[in-house]
N, C-alpha and C positions, 0 to 999 in steps of 0.2 A: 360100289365095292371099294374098302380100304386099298389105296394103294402102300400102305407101309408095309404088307408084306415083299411087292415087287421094289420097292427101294431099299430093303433089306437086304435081298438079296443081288440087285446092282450095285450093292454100298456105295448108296449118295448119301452119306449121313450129313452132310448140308441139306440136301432137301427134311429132310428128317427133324432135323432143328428148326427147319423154318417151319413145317409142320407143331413143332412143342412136342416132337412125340420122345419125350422122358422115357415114360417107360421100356418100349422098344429099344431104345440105344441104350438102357441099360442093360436089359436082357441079351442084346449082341454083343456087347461088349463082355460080360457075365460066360457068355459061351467062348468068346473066343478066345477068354484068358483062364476058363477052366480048361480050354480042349488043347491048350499051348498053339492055339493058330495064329496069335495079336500079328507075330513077324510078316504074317500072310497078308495084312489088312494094315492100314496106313493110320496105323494109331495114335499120328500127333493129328490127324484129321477127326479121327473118330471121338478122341476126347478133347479135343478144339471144339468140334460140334456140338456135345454133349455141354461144354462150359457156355456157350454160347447161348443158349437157351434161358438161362436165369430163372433157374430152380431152385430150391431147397433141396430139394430130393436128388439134382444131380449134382449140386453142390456136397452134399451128403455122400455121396458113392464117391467123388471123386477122393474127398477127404480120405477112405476107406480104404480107398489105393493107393493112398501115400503108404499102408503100411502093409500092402505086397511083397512076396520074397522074389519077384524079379523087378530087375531093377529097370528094361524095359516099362514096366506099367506103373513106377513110381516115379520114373521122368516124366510120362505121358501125362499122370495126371496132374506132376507141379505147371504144366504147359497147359490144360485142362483149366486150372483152376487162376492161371494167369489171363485165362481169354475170355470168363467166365462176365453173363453181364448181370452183374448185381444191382445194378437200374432197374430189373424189370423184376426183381420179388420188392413183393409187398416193403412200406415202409416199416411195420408192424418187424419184420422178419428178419428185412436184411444187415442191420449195425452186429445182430446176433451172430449171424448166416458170417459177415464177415471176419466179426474177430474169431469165431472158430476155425474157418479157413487159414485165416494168421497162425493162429496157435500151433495147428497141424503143421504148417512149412517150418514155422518155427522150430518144434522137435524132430521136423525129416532134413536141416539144415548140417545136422550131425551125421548126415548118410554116411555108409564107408565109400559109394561110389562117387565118383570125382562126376559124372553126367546129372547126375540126382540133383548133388550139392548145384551145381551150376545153372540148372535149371529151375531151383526151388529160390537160390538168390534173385534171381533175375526176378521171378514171379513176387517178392516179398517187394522186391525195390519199384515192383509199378502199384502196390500198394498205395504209395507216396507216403503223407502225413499219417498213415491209419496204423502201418510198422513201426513208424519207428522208434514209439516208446516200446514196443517189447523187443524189437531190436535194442538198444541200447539199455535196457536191462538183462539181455542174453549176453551182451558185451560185458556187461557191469560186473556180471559173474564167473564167465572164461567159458568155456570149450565144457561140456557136458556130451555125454556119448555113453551109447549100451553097447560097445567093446568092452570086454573084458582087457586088464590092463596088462595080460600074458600075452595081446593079439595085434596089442598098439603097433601099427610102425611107426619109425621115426618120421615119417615126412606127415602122415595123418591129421595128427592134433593141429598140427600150423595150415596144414590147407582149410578145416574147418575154421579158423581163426580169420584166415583172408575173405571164405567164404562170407561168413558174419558180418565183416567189416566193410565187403564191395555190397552185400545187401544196403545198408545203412547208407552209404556213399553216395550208393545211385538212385538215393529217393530224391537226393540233390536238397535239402531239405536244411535249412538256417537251423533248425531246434538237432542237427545232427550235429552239428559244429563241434560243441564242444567234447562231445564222445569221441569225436574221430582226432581231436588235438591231444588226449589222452590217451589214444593208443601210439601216437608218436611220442611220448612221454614214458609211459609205461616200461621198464626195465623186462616185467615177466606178467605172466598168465598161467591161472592154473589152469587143471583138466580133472574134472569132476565125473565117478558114474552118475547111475542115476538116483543115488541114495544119499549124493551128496559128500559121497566120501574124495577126497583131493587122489587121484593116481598119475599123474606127471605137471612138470611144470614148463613152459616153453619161455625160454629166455634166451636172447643175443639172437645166432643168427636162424632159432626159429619164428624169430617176431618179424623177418627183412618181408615177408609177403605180404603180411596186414599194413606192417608200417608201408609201406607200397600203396595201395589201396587206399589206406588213410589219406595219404599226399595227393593223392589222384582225386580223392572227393571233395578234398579240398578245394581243388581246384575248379572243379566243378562247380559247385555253391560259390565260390567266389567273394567270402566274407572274410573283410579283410583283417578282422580281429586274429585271423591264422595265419600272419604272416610273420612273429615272430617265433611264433615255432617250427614254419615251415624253414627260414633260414639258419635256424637250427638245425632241420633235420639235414641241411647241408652239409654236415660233417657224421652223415651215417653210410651203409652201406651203399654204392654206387647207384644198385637201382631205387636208394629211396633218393637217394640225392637228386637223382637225375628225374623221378615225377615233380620232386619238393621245387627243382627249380622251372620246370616246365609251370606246374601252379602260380609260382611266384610270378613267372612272366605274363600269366593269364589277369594276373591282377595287378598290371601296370607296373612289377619290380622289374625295373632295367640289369640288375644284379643277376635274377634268374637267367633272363636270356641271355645273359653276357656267358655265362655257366656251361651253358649247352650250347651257344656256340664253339670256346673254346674246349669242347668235348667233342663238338664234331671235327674241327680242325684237327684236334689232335687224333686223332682215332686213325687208320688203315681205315682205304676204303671201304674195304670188306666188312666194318663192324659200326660203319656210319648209320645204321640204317636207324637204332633206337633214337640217336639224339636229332635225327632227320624229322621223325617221325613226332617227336613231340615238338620241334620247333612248328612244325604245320600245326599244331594245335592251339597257336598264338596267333591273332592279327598280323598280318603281313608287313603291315604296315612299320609295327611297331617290332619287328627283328629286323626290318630294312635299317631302320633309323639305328638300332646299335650297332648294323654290322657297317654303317656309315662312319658312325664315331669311333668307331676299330680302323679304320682307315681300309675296311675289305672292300673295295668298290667294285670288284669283280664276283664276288660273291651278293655284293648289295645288288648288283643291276640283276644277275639271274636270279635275285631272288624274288624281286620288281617285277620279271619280265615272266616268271612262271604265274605270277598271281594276276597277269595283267594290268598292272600299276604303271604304264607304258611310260606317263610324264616323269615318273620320278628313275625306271631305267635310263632314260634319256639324260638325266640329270648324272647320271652316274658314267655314262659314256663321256659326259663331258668333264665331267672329275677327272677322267680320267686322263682325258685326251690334256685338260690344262697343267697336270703334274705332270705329262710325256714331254709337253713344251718346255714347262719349267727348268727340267732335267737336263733338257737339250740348251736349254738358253746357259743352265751352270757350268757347262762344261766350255762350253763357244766363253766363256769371260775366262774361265781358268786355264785354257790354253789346253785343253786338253784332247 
C-alpha cells in the first residue's frame, strides 16, 4: 500500500521529496492554496520540498507561483525555487529548466511586496555566475514594473533598484564589478511599464539604497580595480560613505578604516552601533593596527582583546603603561 496518502496527510512533505513524489506535493499544495489553508501548513517547508526534488515539472509549478495574487505563495515559491536541485534533471533539461527559473525571478524582482522582492533577490544571488548577465542587463535598463504610474509610491521604484543591485552584489561575482561601479556613478535611473514606456525617474536621494548595496558588494568581491570609486563614493550620502569605506578597509585601504573609525569615535554611544558593526567586518588585525597609529591604545587593546589577539592586547597595555611613565618622568624634570 502507498504510503503517500498517510504522509499527505501527517505533512511530511520531506518524506515526500525523498519519495520524488512530484505529483502529490503538487496537488497538496494546489489544494491548499486554492482552499486559502497554505497559512495552516508550513509553506516555506512544503515548497522547500517540492524544490528539492529536481523536477521539471516542480520547477514548472513553482515558476507558476511566482505569479499568484497572494504574496504568501509568491515568497514561498522564490524560497522553493532557491532550494531547488537542478543537479538532478536531466543534462538534456536543466541549462533550459534554469534560465527559465532566472527569467521568472527576474520579472517577480519588481513585486510591489517588500517580502517577495527580498526573497526573490536572495534566490537570483545563489544563482551565482548563471544571473548575473540578466541581472546586469535588468540594471543596464532601470526599474521596470506592472504598477501603474498613478499607484507608484515614492519609496517603491528605489527599493526595486536596491533589490536588483543586492541580487547582483551577492553573486559576489568579478564579471559584476563593473555594473556595480556604475551604479555608484550613475546620477539617475529610469522606471519603465511594461511596454517600455519611461513613468518616473530616481535620482539623488532615491539612488542612496542601490548606491549602498553597490559599495557593499564591492566589497564583498574584493576587486581592487573599485577602489577608486569606492573613495569617491566617500563624499556621498553617510550611509554609502560608511559601506564605501568599510569595503575599502576590506581591501587593505588604511583610509577606509581610518573613516569609520573616526565615525565611531565621534558618534553618541547610542548611534555606535552601524560603524561598530562594519569595523567587525574587517580583519581585526588590520583596525588594531590603525587604531595604534591613531595613538587609541585603549580602544586598540579592547579591540585585541575582543578578537583574542591576546600578544598584541598586551602590547598595548604596555604602550600604555610606558607613555604613563613617560608622563610621570615629564613632570618629576619640570618641577611640577
Amino acid at each position: 500500500m502507498s504510503k503517500i496518502p498517510y504522509l499527505i496527510a501527517k505533512e511530511d512533505w520531506n518524506a515526500l521529496a525523498e519519495l520524488k513524489a512530484v505529483d502529490p506535493l503538487i496537488k497538496a499544495l494546489d489544494d491548499l492554496i486554492e482552499n486559502d489553508q497554505l497559512w495552516e501548513a508550513d509553506s516555506g517547508e512544503i515548497f522547500g520540498a517540492l524544490g528539492k526534488i529536481g523536477d521539471t515539472k516542480a520547477v514548472n509549478f513553482l515558476i507558476k507561483c511566482l505569479q499568484n495574487e497572494d504574496d504568501t505563495v509568491r515568497t514561498s515559491a522564490a524560497q522553493g525555487l532557491g532550494s531547488c536541485n537542478f543537479s538532478a534533471i536531466t543534462a538534456v533539461e536543466r541549462e533550459d529548466t534554469i534560465k527559465r527559473a532566472i527569467e521568472a525571478l527576474i520579472h517577480t524582482i519588481s513585486d510591489e511586496e517588500d517580502t517577495v522582492r527580498e526573497y526573490v533577490s536572495d534566490t537570483l544571488s545563489g544563482f551565482g555566475e548563471k544571473a548575473v548577465g540578466p541581472l546586469i542587463s535588468l540594471i543596464d535598463k532601470g526599474v521596470i514594473t506592472d504598477i501603474p504610474k498613478s499607484e507608484l509610491s515614492s519609496y517603491y521604484p528605489s527599493d526595486v533598484l536596491c533589490s536588483m543591485v543586492e541580487a547582483l552584489a551577492y553573486t559576489e561575482s568579478k564579471n559584476a564589478v563593473d555594473t556595480l561601479i556604475k551604479v555608484l556613478h550613475k546620477n539617475s535611473f529610469k522606471v519603465y511599464n511594461r511596454k517600455g514606456k519611461v513613468i518616473a525617474e530616481l535620482k539623488g536621494n532615491d539612488l542612496v539604497k542601490s548606491q549602498t548595496a553597490a559599495a557593499t558588494g564591492l566589497g564583498l568581491i574584493g576587486d581592487k580595480r573599485a577602489i577608486p570609486t569606492l573613495t569617491k563614493a566617500l563624499e556621498l550620502d553617510i550611509d554609502v560613505r560608511l559601506e564605501a569605506a568599510c569595503s575599502l578597509g576590506r581591501m587593505d585601504d588604511l583610509n577606509g578604516i581610518e573613516i569609520l573609525i573616526t565615525e565611531y569615535k565621534a558618534s553618541k554611544k547610542s548611534e555606535r552601533d552601524r560603524s561598530k558593526y562594519l569595523l567587525k567586518k574587517i580583519p581585526p588585525k588590520k583596525v588594531g593596527a590603525v587604531l595604534e597609529n591613531l595613538e587609541l591604545f585603549d580602544d586598540a587593546e579592547e579591540w585585541y582583546t575582543r578578537a583574542s589577539i591576546l600578544d598584541k592586547a598586551a602590547g598595548m597595555r604596555k604602550k600604555k603603561a610606558d607613555m604613563s611613565a613617560a608622563k610621570v618622568s615629564q613632570k618629576i624634570v619640570q618641577g611640577d
